[in-house]
N, C-alpha and C positions, 0 to 999 in steps of 0.2 A: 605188506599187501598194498600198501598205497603207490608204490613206487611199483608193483607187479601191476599194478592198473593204469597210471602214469606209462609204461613201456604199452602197452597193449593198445591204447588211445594215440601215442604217438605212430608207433610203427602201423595202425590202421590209416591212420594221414596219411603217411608216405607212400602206403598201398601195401603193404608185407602183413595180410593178416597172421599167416604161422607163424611169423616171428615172434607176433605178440602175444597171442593167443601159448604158445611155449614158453614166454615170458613169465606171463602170468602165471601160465601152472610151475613153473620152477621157483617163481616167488611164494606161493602155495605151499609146494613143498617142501622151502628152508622154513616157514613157522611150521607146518607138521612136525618134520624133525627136530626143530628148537622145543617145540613143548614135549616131544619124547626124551628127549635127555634131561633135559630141565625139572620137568615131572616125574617120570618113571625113573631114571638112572640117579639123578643128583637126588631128590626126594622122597625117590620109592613110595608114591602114588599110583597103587593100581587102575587107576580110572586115568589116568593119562594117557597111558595107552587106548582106552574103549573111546576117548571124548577127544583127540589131539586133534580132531578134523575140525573142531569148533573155535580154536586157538585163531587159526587167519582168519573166521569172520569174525570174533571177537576183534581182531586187529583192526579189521575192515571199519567195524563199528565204530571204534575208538577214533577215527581219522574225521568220521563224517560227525564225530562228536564235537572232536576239534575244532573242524572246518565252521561249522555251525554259528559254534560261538562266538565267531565274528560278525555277525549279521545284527544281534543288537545289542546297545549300551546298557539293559537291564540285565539283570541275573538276579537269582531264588538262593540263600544261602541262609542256612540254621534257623529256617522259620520267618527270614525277610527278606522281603524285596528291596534291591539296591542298585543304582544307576551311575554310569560313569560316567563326568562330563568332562565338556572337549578339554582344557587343564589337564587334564589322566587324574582327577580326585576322585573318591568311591561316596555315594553320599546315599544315606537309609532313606527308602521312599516311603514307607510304614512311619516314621516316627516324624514327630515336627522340631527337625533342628534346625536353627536359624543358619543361613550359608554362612555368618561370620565366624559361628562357632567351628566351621571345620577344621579351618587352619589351625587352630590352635591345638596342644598337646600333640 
């Protein structure tokens, strides 16, 4: 879905909204049918079939998850809070480690 969103936003610039706007629904349509084979044929889950329409915004979701977490250097993981500095090291904001002790182990 990000890339059927990605074409719909472009081809709107350039001025072709059908183009994009059919973009989009045919990128729509290949996760419909990915989670009908995937779910119902490969799995044989009956609710894939009633629920497959929820699969592209599930995808949707997942991208604006993604996108997201680039925005900031903290993150929530197993109960604490932890912060990444400009080095790329992960260091617990919850506990009091002294920075010399990160490097080590």
């Amino acid at each position: 879905m990000p890339f059927g969103l990605l074409a719909l936003i472009a081809t709107v610039a350039l001025g072709n909204v059908r183009l994009g706007v059919a973009m989009l629904a045919v990128a729509f349509l290949n996760r419909v049918v990915q989670s009908i084979i995937v779910g119902w044929w490969l799995l044989r889950d009956p609710r894939a079939l009633r629920l497959c329409w929820l699969y592209p915004l599930r995808d949707l979701q997942g991208f604006g998850v993604w996108a997201a977490s680039f925005l900031s250097h903290n993150f929530y993981w197993r109960g604490e809070m932890y912060r990444f500095t400009a080095g790329g090291k992960i260091i617990a904001q919850d506990r009091n480690v002294p920075v010399s002790n990160v490097n080590s182990g």
